[in-house]
Backbone as CSV, one residue per row, in Angstrom:
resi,resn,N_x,N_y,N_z,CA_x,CA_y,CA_z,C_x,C_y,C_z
1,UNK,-20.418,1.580,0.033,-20.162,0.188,-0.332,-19.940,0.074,-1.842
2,UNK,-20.583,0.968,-2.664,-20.519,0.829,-4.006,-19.249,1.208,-4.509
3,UNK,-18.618,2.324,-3.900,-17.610,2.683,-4.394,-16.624,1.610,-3.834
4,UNK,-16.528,1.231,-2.729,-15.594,-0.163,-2.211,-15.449,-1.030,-3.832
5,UNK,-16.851,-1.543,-3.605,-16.949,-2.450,-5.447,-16.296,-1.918,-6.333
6,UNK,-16.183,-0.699,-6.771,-15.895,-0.402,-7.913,-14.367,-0.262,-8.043
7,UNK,-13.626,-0.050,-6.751,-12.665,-0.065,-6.506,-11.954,-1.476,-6.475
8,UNK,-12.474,-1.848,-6.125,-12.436,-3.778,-5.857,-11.781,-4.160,-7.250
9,UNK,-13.328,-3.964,-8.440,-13.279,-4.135,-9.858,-12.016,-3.672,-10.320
10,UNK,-11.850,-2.747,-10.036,-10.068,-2.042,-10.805,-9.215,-2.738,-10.784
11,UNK,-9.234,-2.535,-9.201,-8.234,-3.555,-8.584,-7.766,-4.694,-9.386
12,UNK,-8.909,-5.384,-9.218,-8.767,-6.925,-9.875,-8.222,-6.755,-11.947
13,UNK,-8.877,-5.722,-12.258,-8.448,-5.478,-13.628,-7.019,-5.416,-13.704
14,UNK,-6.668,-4.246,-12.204,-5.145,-4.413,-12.790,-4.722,-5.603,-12.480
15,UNK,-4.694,-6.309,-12.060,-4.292,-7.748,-11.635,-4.405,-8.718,-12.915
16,UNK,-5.257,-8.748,-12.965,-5.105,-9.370,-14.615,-4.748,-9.362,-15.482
17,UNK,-4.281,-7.977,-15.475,-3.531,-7.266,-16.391,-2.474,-7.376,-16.638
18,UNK,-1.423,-7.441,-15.039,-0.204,-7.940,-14.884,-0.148,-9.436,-14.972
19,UNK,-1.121,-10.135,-14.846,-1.042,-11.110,-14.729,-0.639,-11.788,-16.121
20,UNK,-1.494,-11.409,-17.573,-1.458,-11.540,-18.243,0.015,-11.392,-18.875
21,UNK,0.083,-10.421,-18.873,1.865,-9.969,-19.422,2.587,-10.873,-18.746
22,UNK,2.685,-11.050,-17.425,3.663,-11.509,-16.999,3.938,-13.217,-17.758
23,UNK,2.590,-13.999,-17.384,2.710,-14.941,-18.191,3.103,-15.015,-20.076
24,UNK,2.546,-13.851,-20.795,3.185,-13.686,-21.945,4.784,-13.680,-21.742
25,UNK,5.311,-12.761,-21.169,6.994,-12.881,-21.051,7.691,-14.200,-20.440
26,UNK,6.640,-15.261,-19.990,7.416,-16.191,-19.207,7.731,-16.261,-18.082
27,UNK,7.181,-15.333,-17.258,7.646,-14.941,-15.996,6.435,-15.614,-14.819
28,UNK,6.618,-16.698,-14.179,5.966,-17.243,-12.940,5.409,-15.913,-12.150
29,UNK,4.184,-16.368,-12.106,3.428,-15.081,-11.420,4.099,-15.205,-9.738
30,UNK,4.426,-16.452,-9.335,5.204,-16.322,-8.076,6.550,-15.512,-8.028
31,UNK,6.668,-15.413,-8.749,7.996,-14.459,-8.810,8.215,-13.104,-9.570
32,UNK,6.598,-12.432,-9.573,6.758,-11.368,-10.572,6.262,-10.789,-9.404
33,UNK,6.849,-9.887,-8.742,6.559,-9.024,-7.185,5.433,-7.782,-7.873
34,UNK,4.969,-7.483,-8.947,4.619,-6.644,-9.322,3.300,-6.855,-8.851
35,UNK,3.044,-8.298,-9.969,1.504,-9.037,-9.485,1.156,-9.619,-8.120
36,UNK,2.418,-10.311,-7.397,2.146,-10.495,-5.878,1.745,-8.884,-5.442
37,UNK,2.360,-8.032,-5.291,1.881,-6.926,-4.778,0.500,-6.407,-5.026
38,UNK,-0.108,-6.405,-5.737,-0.868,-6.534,-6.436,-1.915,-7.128,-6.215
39,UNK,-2.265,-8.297,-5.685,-2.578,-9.664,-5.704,-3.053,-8.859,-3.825
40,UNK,-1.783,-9.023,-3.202,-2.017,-8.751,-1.935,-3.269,-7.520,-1.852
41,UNK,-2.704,-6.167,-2.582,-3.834,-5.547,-2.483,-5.179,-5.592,-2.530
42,UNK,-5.663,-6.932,-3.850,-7.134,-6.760,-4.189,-7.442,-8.139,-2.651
43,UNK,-6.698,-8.765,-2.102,-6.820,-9.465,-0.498,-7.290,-8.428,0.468
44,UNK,-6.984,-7.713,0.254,-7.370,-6.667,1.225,-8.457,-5.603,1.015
45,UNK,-9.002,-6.120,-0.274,-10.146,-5.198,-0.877,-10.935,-6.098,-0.401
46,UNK,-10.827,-7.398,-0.750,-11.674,-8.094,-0.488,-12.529,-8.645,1.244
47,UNK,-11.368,-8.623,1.298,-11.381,-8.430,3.146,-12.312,-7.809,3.794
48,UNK,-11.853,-6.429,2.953,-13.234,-5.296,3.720,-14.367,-5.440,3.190
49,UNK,-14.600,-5.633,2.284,-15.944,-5.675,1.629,-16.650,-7.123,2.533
50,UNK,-16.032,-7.942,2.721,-16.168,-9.121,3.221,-16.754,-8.963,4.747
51,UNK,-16.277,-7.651,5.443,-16.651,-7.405,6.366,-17.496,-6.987,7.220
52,UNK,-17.868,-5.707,5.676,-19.146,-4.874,5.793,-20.195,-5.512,5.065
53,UNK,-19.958,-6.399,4.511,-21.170,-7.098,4.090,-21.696,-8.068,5.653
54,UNK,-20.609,-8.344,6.252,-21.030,-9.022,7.561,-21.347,-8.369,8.441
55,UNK,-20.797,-7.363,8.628,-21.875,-6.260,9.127,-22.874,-5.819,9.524
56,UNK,-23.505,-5.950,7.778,-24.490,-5.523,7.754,-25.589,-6.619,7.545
57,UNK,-24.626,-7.631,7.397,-25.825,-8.952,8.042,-26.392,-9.083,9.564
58,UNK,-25.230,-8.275,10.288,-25.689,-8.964,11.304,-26.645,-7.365,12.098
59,UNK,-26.941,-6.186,11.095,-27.399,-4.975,11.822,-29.292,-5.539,11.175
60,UNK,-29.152,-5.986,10.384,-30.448,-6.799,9.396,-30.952,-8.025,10.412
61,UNK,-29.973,-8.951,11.128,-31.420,-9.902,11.860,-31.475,-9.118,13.058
C-alpha cells in the first residue's frame, strides 16, 4: 500500500508540473493532452488506492 502512495505522490507531482507550464505558456489545461493524460493516470491511482483502502475496511469489521 505504501508504495501505491508513493507512487500516487509522483504521479500527482508530475501533474502539477505539467500543469504549471502549461498554464505559464497559455495553454488551457483542457487542451494540453499531455496533462489530460496525465490527469487520467493519477484517476486511476487513485481508484486503486480507493479500493484497497475499502478493502481493507471491510476485512477490519
Amino acid at each position: 500500500m505504501s508504495r501505491l502512495l508513493d507512487l500516487l505522490e509522483e504521479e500527482r507531482r508530475k501533474l502539477n508540473q505539467l500543469g504549471e507550464a502549461s498554464l505559464k505558456q497559455a495553454i488551457p489545461l483542457s487542451e494540453n493532452r499531455e496533462v489530460q493524460e496525465q490527469s487520467r493516470k493519477v484517476d486511476k491511482l487513485v481508484a486503486r488506492v480507493s479500493e484497497m483502502k475499502a478493502r481493507h475496511n471491510r476485512v477490519l469489521r
